[in-house]
CHARMM-style PDB file with segment names, atoms N, HN, CA, C and O in Angstrom:
ATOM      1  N   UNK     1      28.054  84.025  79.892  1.00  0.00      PROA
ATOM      2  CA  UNK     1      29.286  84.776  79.930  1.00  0.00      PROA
ATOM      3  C   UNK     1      29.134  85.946  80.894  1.00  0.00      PROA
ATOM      4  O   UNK     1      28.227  86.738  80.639  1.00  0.00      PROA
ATOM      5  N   UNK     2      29.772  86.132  81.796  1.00  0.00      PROA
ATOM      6  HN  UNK     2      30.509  85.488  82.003  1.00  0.00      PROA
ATOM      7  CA  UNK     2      29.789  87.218  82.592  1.00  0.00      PROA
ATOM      8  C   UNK     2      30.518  88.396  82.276  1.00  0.00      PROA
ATOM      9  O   UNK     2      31.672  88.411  81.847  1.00  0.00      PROA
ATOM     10  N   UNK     3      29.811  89.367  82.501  1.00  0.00      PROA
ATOM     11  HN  UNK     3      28.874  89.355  82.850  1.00  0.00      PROA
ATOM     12  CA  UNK     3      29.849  90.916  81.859  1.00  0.00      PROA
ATOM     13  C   UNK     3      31.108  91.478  82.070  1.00  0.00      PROA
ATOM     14  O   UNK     3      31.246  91.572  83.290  1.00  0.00      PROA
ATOM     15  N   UNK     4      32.295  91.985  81.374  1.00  0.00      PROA
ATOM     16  HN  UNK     4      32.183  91.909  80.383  1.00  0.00      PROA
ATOM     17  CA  UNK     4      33.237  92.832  81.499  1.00  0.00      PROA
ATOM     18  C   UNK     4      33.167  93.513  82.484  1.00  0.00      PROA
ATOM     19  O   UNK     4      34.154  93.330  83.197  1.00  0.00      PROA
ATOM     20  N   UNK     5      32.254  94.445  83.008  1.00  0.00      PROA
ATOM     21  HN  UNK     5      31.452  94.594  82.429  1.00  0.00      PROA
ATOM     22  CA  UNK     5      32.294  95.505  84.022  1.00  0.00      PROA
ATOM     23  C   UNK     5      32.037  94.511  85.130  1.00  0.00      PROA
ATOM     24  O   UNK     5      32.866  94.811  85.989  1.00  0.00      PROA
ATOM     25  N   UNK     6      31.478  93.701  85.475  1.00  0.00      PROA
ATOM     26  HN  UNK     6      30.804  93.456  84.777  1.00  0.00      PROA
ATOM     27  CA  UNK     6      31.579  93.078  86.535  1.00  0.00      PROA
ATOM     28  C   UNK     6      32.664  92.327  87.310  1.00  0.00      PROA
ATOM     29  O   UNK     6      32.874  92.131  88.507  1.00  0.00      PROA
ATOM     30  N   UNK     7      33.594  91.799  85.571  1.00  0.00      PROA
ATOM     31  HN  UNK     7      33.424  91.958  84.599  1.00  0.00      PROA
ATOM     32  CA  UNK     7      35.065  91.624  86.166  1.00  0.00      PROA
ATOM     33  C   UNK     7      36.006  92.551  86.449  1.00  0.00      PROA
ATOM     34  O   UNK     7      37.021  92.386  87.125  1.00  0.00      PROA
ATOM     35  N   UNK     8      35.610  93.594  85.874  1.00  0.00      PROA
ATOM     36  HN  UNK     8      34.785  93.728  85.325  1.00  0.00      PROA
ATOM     37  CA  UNK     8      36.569  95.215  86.625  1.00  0.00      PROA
ATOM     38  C   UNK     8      35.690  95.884  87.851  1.00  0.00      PROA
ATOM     39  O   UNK     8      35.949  96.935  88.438  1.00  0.00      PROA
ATOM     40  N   UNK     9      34.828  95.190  88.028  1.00  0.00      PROA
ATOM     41  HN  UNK     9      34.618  94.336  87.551  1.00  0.00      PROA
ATOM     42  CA  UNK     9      34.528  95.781  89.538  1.00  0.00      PROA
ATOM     43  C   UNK     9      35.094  94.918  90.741  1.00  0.00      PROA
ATOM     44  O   UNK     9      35.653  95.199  91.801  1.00  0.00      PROA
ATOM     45  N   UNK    10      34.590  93.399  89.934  1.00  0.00      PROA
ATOM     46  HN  UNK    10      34.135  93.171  89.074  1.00  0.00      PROA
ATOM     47  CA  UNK    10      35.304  92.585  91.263  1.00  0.00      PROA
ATOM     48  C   UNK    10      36.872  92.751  91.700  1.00  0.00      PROA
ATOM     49  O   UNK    10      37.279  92.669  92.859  1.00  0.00      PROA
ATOM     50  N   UNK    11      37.788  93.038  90.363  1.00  0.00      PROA
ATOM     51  HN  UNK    11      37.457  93.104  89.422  1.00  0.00      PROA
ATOM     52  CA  UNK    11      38.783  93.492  90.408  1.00  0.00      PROA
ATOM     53  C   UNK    11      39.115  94.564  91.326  1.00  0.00      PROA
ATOM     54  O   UNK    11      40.023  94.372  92.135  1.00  0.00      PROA
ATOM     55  N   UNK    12      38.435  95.771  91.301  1.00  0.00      PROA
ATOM     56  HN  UNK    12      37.698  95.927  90.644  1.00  0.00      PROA
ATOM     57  CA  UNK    12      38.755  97.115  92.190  1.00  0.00      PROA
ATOM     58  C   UNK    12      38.190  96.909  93.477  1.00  0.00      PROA
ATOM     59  O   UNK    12      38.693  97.387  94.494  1.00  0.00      PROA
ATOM     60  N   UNK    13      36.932  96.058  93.464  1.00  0.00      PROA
ATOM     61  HN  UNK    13      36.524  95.670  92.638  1.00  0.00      PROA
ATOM     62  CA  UNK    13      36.588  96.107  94.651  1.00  0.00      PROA
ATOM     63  C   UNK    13      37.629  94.773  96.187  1.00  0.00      PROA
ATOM     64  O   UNK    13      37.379  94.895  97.386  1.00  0.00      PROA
ATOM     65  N   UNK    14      38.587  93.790  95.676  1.00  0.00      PROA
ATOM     66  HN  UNK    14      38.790  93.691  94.702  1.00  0.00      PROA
ATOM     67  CA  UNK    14      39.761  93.609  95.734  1.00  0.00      PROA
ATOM     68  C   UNK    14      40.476  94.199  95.957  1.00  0.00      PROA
ATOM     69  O   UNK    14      41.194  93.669  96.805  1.00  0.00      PROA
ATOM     70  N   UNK    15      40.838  95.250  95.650  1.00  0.00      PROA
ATOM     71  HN  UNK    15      40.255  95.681  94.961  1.00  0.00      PROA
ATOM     72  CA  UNK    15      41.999  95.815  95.921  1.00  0.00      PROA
ATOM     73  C   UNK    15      41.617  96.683  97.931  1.00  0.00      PROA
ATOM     74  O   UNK    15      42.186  97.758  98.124  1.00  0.00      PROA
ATOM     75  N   UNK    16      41.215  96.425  98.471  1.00  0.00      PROA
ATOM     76  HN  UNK    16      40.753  95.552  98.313  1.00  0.00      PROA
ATOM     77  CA  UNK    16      41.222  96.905  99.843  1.00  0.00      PROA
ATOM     78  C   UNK    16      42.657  96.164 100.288  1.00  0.00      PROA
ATOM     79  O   UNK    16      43.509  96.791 100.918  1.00  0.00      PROA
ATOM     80  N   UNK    17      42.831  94.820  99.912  1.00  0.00      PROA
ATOM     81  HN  UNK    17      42.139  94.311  99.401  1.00  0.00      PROA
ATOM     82  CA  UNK    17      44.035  94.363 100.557  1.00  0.00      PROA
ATOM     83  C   UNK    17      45.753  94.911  99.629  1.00  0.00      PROA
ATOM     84  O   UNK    17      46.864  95.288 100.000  1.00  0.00      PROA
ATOM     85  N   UNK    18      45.126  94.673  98.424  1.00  0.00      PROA
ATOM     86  HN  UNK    18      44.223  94.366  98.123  1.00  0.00      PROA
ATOM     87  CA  UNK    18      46.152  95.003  97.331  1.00  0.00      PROA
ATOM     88  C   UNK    18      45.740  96.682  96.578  1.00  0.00      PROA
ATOM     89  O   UNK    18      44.840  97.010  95.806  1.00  0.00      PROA
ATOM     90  N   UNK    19      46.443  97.177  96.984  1.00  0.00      PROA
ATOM     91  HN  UNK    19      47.175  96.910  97.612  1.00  0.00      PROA
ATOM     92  CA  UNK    19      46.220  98.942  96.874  1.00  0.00      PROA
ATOM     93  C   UNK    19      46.672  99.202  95.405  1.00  0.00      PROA
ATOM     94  O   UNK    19      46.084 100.194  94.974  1.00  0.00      PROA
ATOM     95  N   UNK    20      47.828  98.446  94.152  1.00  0.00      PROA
ATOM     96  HN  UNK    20      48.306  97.641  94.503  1.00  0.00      PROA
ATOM     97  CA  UNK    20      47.612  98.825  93.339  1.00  0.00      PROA
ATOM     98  C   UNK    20      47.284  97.645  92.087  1.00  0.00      PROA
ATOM     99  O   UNK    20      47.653  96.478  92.218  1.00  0.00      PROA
ATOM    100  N   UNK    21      46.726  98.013  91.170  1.00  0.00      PROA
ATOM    101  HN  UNK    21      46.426  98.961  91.063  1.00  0.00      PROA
ATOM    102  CA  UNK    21      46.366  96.915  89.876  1.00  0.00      PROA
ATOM    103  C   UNK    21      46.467  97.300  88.470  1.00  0.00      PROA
ATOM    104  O   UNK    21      46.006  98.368  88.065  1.00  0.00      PROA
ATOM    105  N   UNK    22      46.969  96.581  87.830  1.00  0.00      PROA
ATOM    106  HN  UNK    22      47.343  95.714  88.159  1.00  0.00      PROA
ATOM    107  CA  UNK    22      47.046  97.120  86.404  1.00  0.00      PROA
ATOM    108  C   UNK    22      46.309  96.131  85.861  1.00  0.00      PROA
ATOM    109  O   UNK    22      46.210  94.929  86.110  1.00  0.00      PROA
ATOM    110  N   UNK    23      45.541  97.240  84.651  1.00  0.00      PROA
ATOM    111  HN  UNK    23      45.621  98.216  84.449  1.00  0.00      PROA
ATOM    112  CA  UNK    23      44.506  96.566  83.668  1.00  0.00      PROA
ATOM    113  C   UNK    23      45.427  96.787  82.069  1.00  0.00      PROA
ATOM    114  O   UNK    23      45.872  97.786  81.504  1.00  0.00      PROA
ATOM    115  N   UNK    24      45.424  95.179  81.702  1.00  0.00      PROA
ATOM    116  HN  UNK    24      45.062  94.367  82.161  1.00  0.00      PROA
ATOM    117  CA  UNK    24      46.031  95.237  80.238  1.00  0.00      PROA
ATOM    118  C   UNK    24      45.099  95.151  78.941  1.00  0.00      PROA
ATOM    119  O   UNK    24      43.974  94.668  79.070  1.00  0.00      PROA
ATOM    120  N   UNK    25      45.477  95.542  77.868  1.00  0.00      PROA
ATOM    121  HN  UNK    25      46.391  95.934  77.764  1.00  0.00      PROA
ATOM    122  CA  UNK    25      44.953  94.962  76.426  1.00  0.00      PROA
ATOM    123  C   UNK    25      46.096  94.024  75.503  1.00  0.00      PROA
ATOM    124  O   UNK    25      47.238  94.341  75.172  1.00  0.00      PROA
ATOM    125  N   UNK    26      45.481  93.000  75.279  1.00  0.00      PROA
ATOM    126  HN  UNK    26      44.554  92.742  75.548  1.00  0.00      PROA
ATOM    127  CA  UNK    26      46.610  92.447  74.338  1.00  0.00      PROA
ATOM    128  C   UNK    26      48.072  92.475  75.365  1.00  0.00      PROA
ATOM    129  O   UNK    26      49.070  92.937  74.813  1.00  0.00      PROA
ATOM    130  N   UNK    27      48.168  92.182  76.267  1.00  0.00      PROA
ATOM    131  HN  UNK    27      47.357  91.807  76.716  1.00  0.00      PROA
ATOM    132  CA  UNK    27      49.792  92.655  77.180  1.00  0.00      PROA
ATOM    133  C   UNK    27      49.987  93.440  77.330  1.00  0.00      PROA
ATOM    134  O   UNK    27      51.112  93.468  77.830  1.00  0.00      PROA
ATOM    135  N   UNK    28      49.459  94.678  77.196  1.00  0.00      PROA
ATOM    136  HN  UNK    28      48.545  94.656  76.789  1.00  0.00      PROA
ATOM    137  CA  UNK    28      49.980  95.752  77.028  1.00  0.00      PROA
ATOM    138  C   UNK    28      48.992  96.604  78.252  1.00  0.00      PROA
ATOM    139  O   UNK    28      47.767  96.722  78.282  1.00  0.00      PROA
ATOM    140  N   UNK    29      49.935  97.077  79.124  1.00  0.00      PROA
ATOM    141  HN  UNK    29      50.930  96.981  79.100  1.00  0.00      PROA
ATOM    142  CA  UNK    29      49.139  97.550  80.429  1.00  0.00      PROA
ATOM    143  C   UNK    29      48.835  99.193  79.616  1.00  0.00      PROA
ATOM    144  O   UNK    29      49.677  99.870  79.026  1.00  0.00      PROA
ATOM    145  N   UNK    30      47.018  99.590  79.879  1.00  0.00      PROA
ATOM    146  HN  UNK    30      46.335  99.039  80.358  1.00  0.00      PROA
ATOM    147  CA  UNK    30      46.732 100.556  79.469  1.00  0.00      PROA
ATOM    148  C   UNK    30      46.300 101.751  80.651  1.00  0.00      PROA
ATOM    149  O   UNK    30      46.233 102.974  80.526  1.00  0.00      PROA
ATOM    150  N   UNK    31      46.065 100.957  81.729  1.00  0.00      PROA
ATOM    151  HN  UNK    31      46.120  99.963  81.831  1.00  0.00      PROA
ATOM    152  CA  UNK    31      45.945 101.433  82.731  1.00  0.00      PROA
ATOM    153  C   UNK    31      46.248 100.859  84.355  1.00  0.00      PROA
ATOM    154  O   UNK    31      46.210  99.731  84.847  1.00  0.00      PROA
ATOM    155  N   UNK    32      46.588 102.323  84.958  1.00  0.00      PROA
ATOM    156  HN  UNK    32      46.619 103.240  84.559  1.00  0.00      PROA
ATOM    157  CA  UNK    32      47.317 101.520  86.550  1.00  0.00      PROA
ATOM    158  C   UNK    32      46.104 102.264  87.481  1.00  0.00      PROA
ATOM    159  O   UNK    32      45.623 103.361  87.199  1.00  0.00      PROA
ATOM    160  N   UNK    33      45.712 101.435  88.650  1.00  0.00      PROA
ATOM    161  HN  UNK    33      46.103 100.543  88.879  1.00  0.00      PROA
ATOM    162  CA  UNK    33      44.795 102.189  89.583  1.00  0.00      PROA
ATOM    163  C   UNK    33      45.316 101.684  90.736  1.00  0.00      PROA
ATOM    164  O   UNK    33      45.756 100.582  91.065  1.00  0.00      PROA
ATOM    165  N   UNK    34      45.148 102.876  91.348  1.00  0.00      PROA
ATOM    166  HN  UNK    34      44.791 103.771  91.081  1.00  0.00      PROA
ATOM    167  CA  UNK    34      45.538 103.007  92.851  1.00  0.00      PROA
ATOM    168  C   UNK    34      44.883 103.176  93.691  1.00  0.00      PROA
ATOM    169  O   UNK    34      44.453 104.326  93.597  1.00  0.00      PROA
ATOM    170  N   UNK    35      44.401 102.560  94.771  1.00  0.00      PROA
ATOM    171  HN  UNK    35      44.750 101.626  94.847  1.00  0.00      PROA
ATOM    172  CA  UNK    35      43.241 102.496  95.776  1.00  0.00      PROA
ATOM    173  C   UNK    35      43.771 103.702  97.326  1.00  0.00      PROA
ATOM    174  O   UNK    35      44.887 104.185  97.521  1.00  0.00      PROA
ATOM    175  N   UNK    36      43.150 103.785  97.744  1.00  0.00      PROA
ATOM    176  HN  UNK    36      42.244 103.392  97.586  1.00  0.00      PROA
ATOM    177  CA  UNK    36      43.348 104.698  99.114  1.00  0.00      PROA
ATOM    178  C   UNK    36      42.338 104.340 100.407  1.00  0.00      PROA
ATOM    179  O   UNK    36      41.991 103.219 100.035  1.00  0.00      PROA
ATOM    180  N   UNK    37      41.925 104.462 101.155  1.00  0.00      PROA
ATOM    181  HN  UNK    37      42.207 105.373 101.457  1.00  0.00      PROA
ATOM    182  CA  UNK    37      41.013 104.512 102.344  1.00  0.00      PROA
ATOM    183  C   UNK    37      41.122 105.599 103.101  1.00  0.00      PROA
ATOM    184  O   UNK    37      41.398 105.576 104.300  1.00  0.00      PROA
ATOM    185  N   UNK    38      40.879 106.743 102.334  1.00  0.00      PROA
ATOM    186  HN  UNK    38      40.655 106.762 101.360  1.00  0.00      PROA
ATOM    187  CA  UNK    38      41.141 108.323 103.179  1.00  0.00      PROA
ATOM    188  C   UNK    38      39.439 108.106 104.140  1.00  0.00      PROA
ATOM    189  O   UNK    38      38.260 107.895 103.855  1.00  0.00      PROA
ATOM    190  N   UNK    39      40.299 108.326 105.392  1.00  0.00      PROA
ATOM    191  HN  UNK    39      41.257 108.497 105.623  1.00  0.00      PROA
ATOM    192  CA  UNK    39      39.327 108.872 106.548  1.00  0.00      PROA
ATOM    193  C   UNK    39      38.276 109.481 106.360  1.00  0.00      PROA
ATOM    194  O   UNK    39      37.214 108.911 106.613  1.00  0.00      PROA
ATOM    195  N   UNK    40      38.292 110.858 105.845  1.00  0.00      PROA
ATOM    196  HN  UNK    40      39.154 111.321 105.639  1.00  0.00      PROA
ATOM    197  CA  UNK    40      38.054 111.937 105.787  1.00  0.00      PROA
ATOM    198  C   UNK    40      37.187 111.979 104.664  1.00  0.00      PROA
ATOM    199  O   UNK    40      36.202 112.698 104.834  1.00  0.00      PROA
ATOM    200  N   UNK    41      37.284 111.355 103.456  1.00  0.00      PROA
ATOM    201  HN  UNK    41      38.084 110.771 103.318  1.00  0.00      PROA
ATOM    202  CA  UNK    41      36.695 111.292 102.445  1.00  0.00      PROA
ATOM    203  C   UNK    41      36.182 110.474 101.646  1.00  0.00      PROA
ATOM    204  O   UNK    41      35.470 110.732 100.675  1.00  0.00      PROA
ATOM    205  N   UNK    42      36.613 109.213 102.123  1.00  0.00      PROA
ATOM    206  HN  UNK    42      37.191 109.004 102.911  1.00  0.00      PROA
ATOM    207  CA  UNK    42      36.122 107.703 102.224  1.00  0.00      PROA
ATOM    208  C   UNK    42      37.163 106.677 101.046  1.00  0.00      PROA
ATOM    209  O   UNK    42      38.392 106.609 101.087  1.00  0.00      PROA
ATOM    210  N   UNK    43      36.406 106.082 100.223  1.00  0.00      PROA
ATOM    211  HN  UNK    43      35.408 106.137 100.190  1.00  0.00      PROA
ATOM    212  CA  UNK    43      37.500 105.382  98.890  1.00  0.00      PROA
ATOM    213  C   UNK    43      37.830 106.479  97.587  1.00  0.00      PROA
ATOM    214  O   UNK    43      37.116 107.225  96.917  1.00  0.00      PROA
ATOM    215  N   UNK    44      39.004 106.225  97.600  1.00  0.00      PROA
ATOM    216  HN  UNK    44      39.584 105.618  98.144  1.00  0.00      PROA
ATOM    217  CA  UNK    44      39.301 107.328  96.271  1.00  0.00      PROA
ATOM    218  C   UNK    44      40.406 106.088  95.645  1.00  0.00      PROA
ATOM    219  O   UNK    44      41.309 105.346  96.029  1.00  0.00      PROA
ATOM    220  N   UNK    45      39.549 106.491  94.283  1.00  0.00      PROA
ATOM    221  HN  UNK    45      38.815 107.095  93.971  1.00  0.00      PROA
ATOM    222  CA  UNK    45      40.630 105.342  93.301  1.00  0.00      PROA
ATOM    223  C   UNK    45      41.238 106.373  92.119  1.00  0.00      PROA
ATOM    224  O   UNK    45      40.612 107.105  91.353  1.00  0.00      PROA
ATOM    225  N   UNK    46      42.646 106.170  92.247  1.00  0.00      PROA
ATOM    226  HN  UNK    46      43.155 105.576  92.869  1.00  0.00      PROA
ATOM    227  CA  UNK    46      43.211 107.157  91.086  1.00  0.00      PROA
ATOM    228  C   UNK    46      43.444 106.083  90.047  1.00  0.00      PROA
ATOM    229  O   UNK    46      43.557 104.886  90.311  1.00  0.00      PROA
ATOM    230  N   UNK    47      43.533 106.848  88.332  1.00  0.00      PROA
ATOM    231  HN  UNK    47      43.442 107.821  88.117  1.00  0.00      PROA
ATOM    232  CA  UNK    47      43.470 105.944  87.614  1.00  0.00      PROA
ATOM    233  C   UNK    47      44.765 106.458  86.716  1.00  0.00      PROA
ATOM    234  O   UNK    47      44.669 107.679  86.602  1.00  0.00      PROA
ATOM    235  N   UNK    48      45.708 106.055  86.174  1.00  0.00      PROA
ATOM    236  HN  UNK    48      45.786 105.062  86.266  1.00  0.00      PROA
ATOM    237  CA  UNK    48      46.673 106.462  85.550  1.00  0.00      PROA
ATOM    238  C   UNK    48      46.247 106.238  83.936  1.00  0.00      PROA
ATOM    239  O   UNK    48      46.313 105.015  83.816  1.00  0.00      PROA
ATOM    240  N   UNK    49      45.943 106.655  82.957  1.00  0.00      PROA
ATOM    241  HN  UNK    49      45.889 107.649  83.054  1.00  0.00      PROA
ATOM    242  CA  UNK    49      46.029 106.172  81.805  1.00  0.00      PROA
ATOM    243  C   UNK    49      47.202 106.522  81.166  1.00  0.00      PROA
ATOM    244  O   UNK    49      47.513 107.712  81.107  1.00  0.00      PROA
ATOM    245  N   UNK    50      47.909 105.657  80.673  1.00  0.00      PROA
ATOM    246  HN  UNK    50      47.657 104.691  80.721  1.00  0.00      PROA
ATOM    247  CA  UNK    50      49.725 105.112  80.110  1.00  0.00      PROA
ATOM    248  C   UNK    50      49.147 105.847  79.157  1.00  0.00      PROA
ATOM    249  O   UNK    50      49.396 107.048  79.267  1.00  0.00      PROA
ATOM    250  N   UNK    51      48.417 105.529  78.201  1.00  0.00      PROA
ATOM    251  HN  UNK    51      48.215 104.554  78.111  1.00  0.00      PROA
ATOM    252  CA  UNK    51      48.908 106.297  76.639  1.00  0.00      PROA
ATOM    253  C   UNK    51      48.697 108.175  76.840  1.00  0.00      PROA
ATOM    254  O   UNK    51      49.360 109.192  76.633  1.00  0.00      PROA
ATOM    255  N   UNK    52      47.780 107.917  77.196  1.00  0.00      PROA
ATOM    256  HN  UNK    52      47.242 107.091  77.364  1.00  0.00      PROA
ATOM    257  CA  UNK    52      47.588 109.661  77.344  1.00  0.00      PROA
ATOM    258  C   UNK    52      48.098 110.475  78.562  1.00  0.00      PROA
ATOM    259  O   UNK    52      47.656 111.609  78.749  1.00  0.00      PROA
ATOM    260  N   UNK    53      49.068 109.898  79.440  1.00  0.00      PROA
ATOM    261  HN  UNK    53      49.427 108.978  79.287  1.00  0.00      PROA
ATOM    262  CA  UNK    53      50.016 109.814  80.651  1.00  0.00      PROA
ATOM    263  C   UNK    53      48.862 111.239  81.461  1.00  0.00      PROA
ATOM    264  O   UNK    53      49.196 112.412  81.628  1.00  0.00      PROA
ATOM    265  N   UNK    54      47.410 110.546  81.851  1.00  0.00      PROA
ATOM    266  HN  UNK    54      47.139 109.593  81.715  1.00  0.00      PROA
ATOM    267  CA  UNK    54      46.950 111.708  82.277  1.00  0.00      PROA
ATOM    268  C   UNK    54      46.855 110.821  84.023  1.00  0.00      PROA
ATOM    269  O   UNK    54      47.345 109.726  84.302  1.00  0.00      PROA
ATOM    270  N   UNK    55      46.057 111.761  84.950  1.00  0.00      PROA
ATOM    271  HN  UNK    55      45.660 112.650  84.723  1.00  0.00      PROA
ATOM    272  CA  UNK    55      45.415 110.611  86.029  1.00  0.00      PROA
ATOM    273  C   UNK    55      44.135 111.270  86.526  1.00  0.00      PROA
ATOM    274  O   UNK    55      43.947 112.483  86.608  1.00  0.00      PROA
ATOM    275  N   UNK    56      43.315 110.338  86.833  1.00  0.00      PROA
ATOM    276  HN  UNK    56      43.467 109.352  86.766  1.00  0.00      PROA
ATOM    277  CA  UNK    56      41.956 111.285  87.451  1.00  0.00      PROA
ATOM    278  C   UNK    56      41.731 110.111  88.568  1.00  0.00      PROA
ATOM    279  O   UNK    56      42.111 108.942  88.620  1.00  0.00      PROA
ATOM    280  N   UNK    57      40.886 110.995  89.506  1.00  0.00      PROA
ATOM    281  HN  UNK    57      40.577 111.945  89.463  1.00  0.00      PROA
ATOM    282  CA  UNK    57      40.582 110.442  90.647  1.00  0.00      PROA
ATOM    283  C   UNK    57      39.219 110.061  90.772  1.00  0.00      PROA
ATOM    284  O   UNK    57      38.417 110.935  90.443  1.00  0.00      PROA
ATOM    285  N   UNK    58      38.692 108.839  91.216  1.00  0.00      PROA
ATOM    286  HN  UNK    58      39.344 108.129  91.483  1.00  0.00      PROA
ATOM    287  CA  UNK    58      37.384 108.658  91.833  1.00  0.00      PROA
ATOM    288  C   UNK    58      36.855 108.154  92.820  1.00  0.00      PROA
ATOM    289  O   UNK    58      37.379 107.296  93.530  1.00  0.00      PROA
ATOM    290  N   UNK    59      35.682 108.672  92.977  1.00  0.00      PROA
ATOM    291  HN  UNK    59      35.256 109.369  92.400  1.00  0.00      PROA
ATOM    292  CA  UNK    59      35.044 108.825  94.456  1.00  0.00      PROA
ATOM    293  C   UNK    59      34.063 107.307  94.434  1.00  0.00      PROA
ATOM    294  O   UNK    59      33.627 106.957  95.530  1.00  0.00      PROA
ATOM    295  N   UNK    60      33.791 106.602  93.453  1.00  0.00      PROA
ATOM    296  HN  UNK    60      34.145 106.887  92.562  1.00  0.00      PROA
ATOM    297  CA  UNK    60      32.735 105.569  92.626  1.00  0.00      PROA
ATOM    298  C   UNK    60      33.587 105.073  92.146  1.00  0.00      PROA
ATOM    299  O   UNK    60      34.523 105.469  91.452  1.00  0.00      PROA
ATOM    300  N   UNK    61      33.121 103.679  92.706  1.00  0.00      PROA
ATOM    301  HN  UNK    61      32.360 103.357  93.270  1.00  0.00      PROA
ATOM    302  CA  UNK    61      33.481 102.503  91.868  1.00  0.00      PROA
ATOM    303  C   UNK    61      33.124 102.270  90.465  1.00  0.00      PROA
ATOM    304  O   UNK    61      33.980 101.693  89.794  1.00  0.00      PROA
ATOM    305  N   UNK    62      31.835 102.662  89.788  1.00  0.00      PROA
ATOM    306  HN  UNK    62      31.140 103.131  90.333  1.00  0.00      PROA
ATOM    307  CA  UNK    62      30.853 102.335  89.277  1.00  0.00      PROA
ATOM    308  C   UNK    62      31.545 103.207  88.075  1.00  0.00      PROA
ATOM    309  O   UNK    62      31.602 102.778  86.923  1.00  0.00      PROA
ATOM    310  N   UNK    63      32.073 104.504  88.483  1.00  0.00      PROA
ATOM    311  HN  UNK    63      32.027 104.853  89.419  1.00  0.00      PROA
ATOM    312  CA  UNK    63      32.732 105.736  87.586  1.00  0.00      PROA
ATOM    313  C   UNK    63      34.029 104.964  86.552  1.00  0.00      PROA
ATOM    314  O   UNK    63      34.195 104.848  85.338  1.00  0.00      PROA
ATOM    315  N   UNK    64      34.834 104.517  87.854  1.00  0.00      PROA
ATOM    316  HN  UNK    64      34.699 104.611  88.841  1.00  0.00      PROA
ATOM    317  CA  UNK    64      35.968 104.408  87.622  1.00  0.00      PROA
ATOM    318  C   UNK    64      35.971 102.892  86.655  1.00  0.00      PROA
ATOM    319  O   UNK    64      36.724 102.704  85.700  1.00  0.00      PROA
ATOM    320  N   UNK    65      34.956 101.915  87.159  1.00  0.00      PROA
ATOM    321  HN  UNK    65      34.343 102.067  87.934  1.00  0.00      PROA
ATOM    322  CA  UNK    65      34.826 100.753  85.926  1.00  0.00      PROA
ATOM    323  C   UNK    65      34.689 101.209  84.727  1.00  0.00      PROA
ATOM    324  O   UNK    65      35.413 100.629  83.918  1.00  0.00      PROA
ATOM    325  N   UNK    66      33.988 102.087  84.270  1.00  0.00      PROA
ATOM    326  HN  UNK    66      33.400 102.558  84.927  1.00  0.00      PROA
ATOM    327  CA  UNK    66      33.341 102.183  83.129  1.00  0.00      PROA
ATOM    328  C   UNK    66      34.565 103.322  82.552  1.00  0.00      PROA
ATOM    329  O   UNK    66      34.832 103.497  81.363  1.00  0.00      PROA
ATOM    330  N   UNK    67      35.103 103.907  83.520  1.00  0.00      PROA
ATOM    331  HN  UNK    67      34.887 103.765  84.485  1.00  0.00      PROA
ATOM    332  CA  UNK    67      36.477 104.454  82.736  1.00  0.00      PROA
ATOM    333  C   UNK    67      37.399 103.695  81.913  1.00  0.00      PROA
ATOM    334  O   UNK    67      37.679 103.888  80.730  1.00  0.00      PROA
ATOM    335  N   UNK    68      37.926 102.605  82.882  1.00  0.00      PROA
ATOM    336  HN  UNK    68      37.698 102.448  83.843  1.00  0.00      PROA
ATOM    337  CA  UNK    68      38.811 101.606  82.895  1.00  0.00      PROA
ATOM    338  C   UNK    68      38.037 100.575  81.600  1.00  0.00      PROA
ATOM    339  O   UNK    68      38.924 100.006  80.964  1.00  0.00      PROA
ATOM    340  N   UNK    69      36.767 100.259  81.141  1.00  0.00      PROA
ATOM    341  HN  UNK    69      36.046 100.721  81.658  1.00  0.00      PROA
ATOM    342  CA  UNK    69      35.868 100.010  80.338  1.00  0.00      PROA
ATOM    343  C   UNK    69      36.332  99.970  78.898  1.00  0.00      PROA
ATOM    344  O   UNK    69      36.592  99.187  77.984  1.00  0.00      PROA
ATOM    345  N   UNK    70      36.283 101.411  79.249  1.00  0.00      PROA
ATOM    346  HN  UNK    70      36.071 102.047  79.991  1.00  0.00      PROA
ATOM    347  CA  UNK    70      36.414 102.283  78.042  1.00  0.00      PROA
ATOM    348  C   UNK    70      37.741 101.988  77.059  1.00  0.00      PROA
ATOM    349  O   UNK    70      37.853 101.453  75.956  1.00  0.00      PROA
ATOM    350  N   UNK    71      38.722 102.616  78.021  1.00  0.00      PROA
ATOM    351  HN  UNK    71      38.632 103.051  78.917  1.00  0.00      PROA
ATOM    352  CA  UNK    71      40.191 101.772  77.731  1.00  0.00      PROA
ATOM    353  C   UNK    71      40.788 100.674  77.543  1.00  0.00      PROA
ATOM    354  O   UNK    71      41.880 100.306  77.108  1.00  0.00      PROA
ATOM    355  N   UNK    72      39.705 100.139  78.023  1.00  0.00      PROA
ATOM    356  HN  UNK    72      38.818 100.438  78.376  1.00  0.00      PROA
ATOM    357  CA  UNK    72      40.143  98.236  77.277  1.00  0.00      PROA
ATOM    358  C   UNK    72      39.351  97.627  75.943  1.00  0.00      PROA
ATOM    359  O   UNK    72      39.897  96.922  75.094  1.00  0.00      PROA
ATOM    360  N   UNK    73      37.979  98.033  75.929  1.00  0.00      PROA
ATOM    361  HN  UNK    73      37.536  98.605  76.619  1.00  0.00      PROA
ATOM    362  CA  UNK    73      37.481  98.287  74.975  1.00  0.00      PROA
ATOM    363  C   UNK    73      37.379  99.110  74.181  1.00  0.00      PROA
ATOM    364  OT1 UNK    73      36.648  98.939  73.205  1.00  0.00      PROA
TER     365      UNK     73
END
C-alpha cells in the first residue's frame, strides 16, 4: 500500500501545470491549495483550510503535505 503523504506529494508536486487542487474527506473538500512560481522566491504553496477559514503559506513541499496530512487524517 503506498503511503498517504506520498499521494499528497505527488499531488502538489503536479500542480506546476494545474495551479489549484482541492483535497477532500468523505466529499467534503477540507482543504484548497494554490501553487505559484514566484521568481524571486521560488515555489510558494498557499493552503486554505475551509473549516477554520484560515490560510498559510509554504516555502516546502514536505511542510505543506504533512499539513494537508493532518486535515485529512
Amino acid at each position: 500500500m503506498e503511503s498517504h503523504l506520498v499521494r499528497i506529494i505527488n499531488r502538489l508536486e503536479m500542480m506546476a501545470a494545474d495551479s489549484k487542487r482541492n483535497f477532500e474527506r468523505e466529499g467534503v473538500v477540507v482543504a484548497e491549495v494554490s501553487f505559484s512560481n514566484d521568481p524571486e522566491n521560488g515555489p510558494v504553496y498557499i493552503l486554505r483550510d475551509v473549516e477554520a477559514r484560515e490560510s498559510y503559506s509554504f516555502d516546502s513541499i514536505d511542510l505543506i503535505a504533512m499539513e494537508i496530512y493532518d486535515l485529512l487524517y
